[in-house]
VEXBA-628943 format. One record per residue (C-alpha): residue in three letters; chain; x, y, z. Coordinates in nm, 3 decimals. Example, Ala and Ser with C-alpha at 12.3 -4.5 7.8 and 13.67 -1.06 7.14 Angstrom:
BEGIN
baro; vopa; east; north; up
ALA; A; 1.230; -0.450; 0.780;
SER; A; 1.367; -0.106; 0.714;
***
This chain:
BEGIN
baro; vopa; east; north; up
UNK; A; -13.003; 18.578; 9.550;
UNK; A; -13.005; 18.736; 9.217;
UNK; A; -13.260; 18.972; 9.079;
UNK; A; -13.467; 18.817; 8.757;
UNK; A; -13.736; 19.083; 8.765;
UNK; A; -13.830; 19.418; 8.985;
UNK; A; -14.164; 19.481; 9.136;
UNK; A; -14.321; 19.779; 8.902;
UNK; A; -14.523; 19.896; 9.163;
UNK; A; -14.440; 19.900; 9.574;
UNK; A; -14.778; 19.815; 9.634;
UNK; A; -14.918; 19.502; 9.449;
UNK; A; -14.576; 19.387; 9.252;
UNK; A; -14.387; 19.093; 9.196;
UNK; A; -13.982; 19.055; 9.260;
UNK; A; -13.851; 18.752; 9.113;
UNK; A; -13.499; 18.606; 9.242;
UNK; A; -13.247; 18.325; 9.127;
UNK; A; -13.143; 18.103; 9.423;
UNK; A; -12.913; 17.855; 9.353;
UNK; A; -12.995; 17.489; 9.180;
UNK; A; -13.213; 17.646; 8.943;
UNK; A; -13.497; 17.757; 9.231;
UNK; A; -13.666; 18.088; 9.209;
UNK; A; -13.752; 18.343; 9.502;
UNK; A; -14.136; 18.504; 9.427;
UNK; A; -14.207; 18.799; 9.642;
UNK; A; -14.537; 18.960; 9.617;
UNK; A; -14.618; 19.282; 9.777;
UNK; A; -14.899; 19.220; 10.002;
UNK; A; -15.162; 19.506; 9.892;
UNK; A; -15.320; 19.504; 10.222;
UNK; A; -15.044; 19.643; 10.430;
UNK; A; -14.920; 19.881; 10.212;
UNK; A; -14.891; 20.262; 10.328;
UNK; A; -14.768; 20.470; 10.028;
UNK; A; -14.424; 20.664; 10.145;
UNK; A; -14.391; 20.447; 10.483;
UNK; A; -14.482; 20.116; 10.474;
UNK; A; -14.472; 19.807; 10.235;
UNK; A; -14.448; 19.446; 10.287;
UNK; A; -14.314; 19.122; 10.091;
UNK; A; -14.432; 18.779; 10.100;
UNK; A; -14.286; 18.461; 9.968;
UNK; A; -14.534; 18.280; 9.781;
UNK; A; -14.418; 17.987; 9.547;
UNK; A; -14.398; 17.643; 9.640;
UNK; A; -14.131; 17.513; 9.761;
UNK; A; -13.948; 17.775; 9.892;
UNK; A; -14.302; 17.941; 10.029;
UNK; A; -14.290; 17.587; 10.262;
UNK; A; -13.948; 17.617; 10.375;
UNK; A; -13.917; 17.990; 10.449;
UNK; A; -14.291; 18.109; 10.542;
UNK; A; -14.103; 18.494; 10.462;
UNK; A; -14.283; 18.788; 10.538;
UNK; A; -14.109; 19.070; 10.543;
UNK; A; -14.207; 19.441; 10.611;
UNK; A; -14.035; 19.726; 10.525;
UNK; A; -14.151; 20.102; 10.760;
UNK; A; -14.002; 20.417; 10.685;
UNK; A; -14.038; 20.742; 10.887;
UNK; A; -13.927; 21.045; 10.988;
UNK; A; -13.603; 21.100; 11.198;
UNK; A; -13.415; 21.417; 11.314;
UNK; A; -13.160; 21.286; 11.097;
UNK; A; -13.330; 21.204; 10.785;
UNK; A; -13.518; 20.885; 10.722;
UNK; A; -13.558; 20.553; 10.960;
UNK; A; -13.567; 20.220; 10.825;
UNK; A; -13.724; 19.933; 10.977;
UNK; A; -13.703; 19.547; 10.884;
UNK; A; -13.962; 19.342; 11.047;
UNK; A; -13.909; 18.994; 10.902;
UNK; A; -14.101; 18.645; 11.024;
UNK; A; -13.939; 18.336; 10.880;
UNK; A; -13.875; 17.972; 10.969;
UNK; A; -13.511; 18.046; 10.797;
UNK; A; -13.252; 18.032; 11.089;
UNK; A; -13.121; 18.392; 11.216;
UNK; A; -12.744; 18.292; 11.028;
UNK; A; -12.877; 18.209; 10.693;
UNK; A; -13.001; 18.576; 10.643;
UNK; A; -12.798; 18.783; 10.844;
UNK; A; -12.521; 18.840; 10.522;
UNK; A; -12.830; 18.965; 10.336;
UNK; A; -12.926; 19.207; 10.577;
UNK; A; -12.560; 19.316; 10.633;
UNK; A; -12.513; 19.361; 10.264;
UNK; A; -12.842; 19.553; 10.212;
UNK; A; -12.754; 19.797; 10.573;
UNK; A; -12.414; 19.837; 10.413;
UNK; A; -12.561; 19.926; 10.083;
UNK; A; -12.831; 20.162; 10.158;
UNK; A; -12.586; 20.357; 10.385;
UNK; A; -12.307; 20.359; 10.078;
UNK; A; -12.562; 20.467; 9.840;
UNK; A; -12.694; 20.745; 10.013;
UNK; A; -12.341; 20.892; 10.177;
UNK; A; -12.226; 20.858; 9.806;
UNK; A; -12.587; 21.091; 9.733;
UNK; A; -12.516; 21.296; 9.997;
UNK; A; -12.127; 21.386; 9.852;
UNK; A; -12.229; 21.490; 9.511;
UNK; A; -12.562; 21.679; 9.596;
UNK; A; -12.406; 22.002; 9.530;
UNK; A; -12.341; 21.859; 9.135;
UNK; A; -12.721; 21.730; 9.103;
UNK; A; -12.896; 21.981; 8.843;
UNK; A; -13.207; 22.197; 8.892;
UNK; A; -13.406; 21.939; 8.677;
UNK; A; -13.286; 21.515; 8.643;
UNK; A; -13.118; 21.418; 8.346;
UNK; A; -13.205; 21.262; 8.091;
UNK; A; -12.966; 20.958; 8.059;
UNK; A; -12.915; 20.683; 7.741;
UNK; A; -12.706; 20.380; 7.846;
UNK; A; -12.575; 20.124; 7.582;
UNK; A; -12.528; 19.768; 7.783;
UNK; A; -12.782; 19.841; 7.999;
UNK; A; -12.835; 19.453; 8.062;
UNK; A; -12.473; 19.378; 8.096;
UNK; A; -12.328; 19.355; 8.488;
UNK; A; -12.239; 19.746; 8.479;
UNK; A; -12.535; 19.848; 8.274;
UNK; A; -12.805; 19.689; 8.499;
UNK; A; -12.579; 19.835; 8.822;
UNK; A; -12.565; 20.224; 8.661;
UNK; A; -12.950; 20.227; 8.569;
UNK; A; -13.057; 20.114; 8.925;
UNK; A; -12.815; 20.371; 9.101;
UNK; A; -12.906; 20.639; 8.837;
UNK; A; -13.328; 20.610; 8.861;
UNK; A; -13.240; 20.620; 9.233;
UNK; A; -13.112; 20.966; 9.210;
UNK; A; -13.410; 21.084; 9.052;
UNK; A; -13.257; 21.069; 8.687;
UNK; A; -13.460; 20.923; 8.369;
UNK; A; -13.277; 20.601; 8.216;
UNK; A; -13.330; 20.541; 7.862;
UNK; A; -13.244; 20.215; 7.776;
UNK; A; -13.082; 20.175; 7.403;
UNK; A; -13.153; 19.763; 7.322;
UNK; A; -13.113; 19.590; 6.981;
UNK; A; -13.440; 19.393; 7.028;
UNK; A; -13.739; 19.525; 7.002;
UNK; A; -13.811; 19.844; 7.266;
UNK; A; -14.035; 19.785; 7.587;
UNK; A; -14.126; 20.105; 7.786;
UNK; A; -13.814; 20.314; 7.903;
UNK; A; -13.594; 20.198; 7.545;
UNK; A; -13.519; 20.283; 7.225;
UNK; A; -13.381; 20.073; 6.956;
UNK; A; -13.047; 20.102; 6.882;
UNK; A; -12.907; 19.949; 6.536;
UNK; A; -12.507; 19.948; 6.609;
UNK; A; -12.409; 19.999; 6.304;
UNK; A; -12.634; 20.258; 6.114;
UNK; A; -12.843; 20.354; 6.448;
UNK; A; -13.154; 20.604; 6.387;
UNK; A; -13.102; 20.991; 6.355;
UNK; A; -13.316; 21.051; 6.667;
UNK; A; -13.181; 20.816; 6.882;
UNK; A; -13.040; 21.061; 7.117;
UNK; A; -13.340; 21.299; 7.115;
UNK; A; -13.442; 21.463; 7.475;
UNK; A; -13.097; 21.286; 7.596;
UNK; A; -12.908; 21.471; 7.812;
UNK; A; -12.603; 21.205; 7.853;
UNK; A; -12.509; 20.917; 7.659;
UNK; A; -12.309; 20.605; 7.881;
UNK; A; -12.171; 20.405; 7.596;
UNK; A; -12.099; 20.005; 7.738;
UNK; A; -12.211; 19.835; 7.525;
UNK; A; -11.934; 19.577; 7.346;
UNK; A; -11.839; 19.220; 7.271;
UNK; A; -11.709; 19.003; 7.663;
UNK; A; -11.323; 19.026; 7.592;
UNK; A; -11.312; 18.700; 7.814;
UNK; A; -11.250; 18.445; 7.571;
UNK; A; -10.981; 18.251; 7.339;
UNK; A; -10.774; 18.505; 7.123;
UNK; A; -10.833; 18.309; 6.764;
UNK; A; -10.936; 18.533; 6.451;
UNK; A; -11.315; 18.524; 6.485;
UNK; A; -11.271; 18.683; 6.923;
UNK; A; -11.050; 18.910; 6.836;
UNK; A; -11.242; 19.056; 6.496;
UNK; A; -11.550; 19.070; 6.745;
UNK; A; -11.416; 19.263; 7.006;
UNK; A; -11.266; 19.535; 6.779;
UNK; A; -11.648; 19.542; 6.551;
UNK; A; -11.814; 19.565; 6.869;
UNK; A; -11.636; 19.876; 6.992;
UNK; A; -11.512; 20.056; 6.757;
UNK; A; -11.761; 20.163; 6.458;
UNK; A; -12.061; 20.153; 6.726;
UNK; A; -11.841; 20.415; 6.913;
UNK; A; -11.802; 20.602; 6.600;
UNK; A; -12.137; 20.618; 6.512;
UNK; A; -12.248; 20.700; 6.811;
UNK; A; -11.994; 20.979; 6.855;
UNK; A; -12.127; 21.126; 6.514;
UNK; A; -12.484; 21.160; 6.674;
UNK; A; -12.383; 21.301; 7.028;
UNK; A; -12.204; 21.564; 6.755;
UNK; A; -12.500; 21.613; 6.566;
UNK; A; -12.694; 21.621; 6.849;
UNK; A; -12.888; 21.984; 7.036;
UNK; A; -12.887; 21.813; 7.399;
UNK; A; -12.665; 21.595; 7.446;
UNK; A; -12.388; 21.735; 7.636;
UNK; A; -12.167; 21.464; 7.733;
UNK; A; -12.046; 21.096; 7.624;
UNK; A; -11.919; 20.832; 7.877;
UNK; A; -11.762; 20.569; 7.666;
UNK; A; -11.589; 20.243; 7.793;
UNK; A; -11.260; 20.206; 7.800;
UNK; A; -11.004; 19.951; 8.002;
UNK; A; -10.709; 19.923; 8.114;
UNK; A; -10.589; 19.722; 7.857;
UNK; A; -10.494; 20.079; 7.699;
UNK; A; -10.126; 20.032; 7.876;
UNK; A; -10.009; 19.759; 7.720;
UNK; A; -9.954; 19.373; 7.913;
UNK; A; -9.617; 19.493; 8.036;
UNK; A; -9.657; 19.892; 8.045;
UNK; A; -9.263; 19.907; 8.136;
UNK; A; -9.366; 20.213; 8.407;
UNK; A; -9.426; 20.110; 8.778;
UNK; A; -9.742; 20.353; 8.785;
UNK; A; -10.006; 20.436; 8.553;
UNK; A; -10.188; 20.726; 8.515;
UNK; A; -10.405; 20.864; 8.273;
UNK; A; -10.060; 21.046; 8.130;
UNK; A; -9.895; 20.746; 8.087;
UNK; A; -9.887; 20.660; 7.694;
UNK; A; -10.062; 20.389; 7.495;
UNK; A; -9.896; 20.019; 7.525;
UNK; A; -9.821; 19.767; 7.266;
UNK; A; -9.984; 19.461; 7.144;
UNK; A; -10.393; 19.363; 7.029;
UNK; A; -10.583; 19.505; 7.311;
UNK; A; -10.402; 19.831; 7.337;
UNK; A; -10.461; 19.866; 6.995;
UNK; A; -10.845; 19.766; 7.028;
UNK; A; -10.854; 20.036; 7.307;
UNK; A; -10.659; 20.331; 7.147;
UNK; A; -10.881; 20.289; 6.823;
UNK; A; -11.194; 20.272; 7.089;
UNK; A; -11.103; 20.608; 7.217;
UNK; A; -10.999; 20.742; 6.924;
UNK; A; -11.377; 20.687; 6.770;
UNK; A; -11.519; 20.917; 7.005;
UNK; A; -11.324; 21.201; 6.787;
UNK; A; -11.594; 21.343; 6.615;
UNK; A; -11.813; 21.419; 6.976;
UNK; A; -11.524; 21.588; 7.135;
UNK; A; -11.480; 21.778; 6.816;
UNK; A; -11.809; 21.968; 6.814;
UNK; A; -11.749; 22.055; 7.186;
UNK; A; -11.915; 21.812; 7.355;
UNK; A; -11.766; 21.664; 7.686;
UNK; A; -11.595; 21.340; 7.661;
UNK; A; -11.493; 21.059; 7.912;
UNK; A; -11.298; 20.777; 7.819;
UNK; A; -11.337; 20.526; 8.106;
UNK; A; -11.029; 20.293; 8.129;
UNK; A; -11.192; 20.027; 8.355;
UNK; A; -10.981; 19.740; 8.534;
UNK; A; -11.130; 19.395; 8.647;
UNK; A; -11.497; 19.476; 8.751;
UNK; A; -11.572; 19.301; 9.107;
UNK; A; -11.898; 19.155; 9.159;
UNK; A; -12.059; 18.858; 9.352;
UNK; A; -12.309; 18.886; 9.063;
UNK; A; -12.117; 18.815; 8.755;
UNK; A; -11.809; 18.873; 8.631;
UNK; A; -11.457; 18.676; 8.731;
UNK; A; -11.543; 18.695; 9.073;
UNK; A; -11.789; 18.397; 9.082;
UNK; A; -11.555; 18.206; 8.880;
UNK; A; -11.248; 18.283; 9.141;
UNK; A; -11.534; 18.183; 9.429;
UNK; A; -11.627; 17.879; 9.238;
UNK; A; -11.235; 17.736; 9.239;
UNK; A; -11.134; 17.814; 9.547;
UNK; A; -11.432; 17.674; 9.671;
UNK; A; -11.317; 17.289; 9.565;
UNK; A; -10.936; 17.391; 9.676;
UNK; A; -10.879; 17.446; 9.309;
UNK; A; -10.748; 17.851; 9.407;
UNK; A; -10.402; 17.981; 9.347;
UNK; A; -10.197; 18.244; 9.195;
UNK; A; -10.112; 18.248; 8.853;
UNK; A; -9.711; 18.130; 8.820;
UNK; A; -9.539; 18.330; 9.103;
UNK; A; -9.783; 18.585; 9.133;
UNK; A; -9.575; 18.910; 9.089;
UNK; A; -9.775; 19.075; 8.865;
UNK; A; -9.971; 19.358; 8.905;
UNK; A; -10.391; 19.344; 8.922;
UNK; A; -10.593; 19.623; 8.852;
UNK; A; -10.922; 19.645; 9.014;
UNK; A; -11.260; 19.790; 9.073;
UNK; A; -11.554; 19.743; 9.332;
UNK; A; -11.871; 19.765; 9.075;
UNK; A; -12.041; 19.977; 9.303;
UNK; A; -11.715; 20.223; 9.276;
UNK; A; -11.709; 20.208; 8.868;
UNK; A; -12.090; 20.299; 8.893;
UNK; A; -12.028; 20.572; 9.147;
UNK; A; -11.773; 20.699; 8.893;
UNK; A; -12.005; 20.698; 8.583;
UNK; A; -12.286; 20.874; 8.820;
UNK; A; -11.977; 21.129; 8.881;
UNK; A; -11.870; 21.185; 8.554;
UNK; A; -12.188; 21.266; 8.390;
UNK; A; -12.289; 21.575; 8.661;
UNK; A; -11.907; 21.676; 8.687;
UNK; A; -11.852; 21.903; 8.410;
UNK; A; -11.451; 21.927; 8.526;
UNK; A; -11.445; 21.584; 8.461;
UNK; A; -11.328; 21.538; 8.097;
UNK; A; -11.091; 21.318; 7.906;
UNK; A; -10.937; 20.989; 8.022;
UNK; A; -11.004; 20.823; 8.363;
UNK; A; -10.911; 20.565; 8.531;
UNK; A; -11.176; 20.362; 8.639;
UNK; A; -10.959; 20.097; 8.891;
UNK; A; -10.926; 20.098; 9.302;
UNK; A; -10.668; 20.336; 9.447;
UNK; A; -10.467; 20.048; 9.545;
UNK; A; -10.365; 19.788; 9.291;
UNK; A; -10.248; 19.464; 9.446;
UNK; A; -10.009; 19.174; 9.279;
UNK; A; -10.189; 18.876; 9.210;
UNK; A; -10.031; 18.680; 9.502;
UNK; A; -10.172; 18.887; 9.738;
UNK; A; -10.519; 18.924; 9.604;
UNK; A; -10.533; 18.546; 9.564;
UNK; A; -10.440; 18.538; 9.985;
UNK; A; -10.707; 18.824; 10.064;
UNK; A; -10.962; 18.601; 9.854;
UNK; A; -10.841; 18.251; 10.001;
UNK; A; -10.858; 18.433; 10.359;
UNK; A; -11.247; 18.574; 10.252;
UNK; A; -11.342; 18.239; 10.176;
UNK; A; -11.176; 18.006; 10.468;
UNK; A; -10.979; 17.807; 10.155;
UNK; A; -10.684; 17.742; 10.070;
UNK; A; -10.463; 17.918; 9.807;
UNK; A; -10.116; 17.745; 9.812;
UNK; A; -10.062; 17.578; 9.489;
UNK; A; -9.934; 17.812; 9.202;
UNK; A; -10.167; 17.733; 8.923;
UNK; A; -9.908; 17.715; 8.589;
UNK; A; -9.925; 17.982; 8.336;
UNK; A; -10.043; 17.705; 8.115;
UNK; A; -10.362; 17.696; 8.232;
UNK; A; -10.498; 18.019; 8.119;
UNK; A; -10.262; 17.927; 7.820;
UNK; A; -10.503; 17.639; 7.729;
UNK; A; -10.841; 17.862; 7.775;
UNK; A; -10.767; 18.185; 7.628;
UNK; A; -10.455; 18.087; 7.381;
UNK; A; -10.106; 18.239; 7.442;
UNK; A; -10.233; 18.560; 7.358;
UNK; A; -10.492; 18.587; 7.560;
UNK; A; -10.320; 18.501; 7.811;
UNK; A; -10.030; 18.718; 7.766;
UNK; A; -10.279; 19.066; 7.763;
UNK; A; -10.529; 18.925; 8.028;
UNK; A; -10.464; 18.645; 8.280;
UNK; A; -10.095; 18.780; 8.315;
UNK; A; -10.131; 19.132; 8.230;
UNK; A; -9.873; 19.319; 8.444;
UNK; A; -10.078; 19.688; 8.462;
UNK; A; -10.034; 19.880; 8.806;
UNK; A; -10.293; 20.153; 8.684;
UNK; A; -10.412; 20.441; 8.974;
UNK; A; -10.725; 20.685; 8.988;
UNK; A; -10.505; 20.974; 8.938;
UNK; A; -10.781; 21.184; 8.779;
UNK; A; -11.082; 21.128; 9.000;
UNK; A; -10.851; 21.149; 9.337;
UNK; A; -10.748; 21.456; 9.199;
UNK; A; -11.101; 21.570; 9.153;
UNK; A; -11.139; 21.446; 9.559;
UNK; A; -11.358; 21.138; 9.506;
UNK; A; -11.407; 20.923; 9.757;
UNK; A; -11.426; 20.565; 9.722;
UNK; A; -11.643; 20.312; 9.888;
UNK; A; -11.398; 20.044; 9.855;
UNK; A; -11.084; 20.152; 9.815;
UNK; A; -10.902; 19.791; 9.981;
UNK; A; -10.913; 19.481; 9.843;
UNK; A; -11.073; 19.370; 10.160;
UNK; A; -11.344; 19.599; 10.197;
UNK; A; -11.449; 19.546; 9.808;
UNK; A; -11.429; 19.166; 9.857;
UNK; A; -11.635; 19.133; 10.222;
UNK; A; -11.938; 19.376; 10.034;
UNK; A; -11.934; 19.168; 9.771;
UNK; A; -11.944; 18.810; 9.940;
UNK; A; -12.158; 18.855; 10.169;
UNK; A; -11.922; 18.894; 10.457;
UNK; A; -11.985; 19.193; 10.630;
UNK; A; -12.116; 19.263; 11.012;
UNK; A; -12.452; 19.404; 11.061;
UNK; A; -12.329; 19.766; 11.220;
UNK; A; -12.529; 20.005; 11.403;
UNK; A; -12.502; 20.392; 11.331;
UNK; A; -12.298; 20.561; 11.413;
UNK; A; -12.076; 20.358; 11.598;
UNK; A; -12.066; 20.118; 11.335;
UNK; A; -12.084; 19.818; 11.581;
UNK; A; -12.266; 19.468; 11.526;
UNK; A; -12.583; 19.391; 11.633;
UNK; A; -12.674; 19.071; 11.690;
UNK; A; -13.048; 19.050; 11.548;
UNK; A; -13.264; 19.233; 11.337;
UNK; A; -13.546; 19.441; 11.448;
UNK; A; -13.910; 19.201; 11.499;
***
């Protein structure tokens, strides 16, 4: 299930969800048996789904010695196994989310921030503005469309001189999908989309009273295809070829904010990892008809990121003032491709054990894309936010990968073992 549209009101709203073969999910909130602050209930109610589920499903929260407890009710025809992974992934969530509150209360300010995200409809975007509004921060959405309630319109190229007024933080992620097949008119439209936005935008954050800090997107593509060092850090110098060029140009347009003394992040991001989007669904989708393998002999190195991690990173880096510069946003442990495609094969009860030639990706994203993406060699490391002691949710392969499809236990606190049904 994959959120179309949020209820604007606990009470009386609507939640719209993608299921797949093109069916929708509409949850109303029954007005009736809502109790602001403890109680609020969902019903399905659109044909046929409404027929075949009969969902009702009440949500109670109230006090506990130990903070706040959380009750699903749910009555359903759907069979116990059908939505067990949804209420695994939700437990496991909530509990993440809030441990990951609890660890950087001490950096939350007297007063929320004020927050302007570029991409906020993009995978990451949509992921940072949930997580941020849910630790009490206002999200200001900067579209190029015209502005609903919460955004501002944002002209890339010559954007409005009080854009960034009130904003406290600027998250800059906004830029062209590098997926694609390296001709002329890809690779011109990756480096318009990053690099004179980021400049502008730089020149406003400078020109700017309050706004304090810019988070601007990065990857890991910085290093180079074939880095020639074993281990990357955010030390480790700028790599040859289009996308390290792209990325060192990217950076470099965030000059003129880290000039006027504003704090700067660079975020060097790996492969995002998301059951909602991304490469993920793609991977699921092959191995799925048997069609999974590694790429040639699989001894390269991947670079990695749980979304939820990269998001807890952003969150990080704009109440951290000691974080500054540079940062890797990838897993602490980097696998080689072999060994992710087994952990993913092994996830999904398929089979992984026909190479899949380099000419594959060859023939989709051109030799060059598939030189500085499919086969990019980059074993890149958190050195900076380990240093800073961040935790990470998901800092395996396996962990990231059973979050994110759907193949987690339902765990009890705090002995974290399964239960075997949900609380009616």
């Amino acid at each position: 299930m994959t959120p179309i549209r949020q209820a604007e009101r606990l009470s009386d709203g609507t939640t719209v969800f993608a299921l797949p073969a093109g069916l929708k999910w509409v949850a109303r909130h029954d007005l009736s048996n809502y109790l602001r602050g403890r109680r609020f209930t969902d019903v399905c109610v659109n044909a046929p789904v409404k027929a075949f589920a009969n969902w009702r499903h009440q949500h109670e929260f109230v006090d506990h010695p130990d903070g706040t407890l959380i009750t699903d009710t749910v009555s359903t025809r759907l069979p116990f196994s059908t939505i067990k992974p949804m209420f695994a992934y939700r437990q496991h969530q909530l509990i993440a989310d809030f441990r990951f509150l609890d660890r950087i209360s001490h950096l939350q300010p007297e007063h929320p921030l004020t927050v302007a995200v570029t991409g906020s409809r993009g995978l990451v975007g949509r992921a940072l503005t949930a997580q941020l509004r849910t630790a009490g921060h206002e999200v200001i959405q900067l579209v190029r469309n015209e502005p609903k309630a919460g955004q501002r319109r944002w002209d890339p190229s010559s954007p409005a001189a009080d854009l960034l007024d009130g904003v406290d933080v600027l998250v800059h992620l906004a830029g062209e999908p590098i997926f694609g097949r390296f001709n002329d008119s890809h690779k011109q439209a990756i480096r318009n989309s990053r690099v004179e936005p980021t400049t502008q935008l730089a020149r406003l954050v400078a020109e700017s009273p309050s706004v304090t800090t810019m988070i601007s997107g990065s990857a890991v593509g910085y290093y180079g295809a074939e880095p020639g060092e074993d281990i990357l850090t955010e030390d480790s110098g700028p790599g040859e070829g289009f996308l390290a060029e792209v990325v060192r140009d990217w950076e470099t347009a965030t000059a003129a904010a880290t000039g006027a003394g504003k704090r700067v992040v660079t975020l060097r991001t790996g492969v995002v990892l998301s059951g909602r989007g991304g490469m993920l669904p793609v991977l699921k989708a092959l191995f799925s008809t048997g069609l999974g393998g590694s790429f040639g002999d699989g001894n390269f190195w991947f670079s990695w990121i749980g979304l939820d991690d990269l998001t807890d990173i952003i969150v990080r880096s704009a109440l951290d003032p000691a974080i500054v510069g540079p940062i890797n946003g990838v897993s602490p442990e980097p696998v080689l491709n072999r060994d992710m495609v087994a952990e993913l094969a092994g996830q999904l009860h398929r089979p992984a054990v026909i190479p899949i030639p380099t000419l594959g990706p060859t023939l989709l994203l051109g030799r060059e894309g598939a030189h500085q993406l499919a086969l990019a060699d980059q074993r890149a490391v958190p050195a900076a936010m380990e240093a800073a002691g961040h935790v990470f949710r998901y800092p395996t392969l396996g962990a990231a990968l059973a979050h994110e499809l759907g193949g987690e236990e339902l765990w009890a606190e705090p002995k974290g073992e399964p239960v075997g049904e949900l609380t009616d």
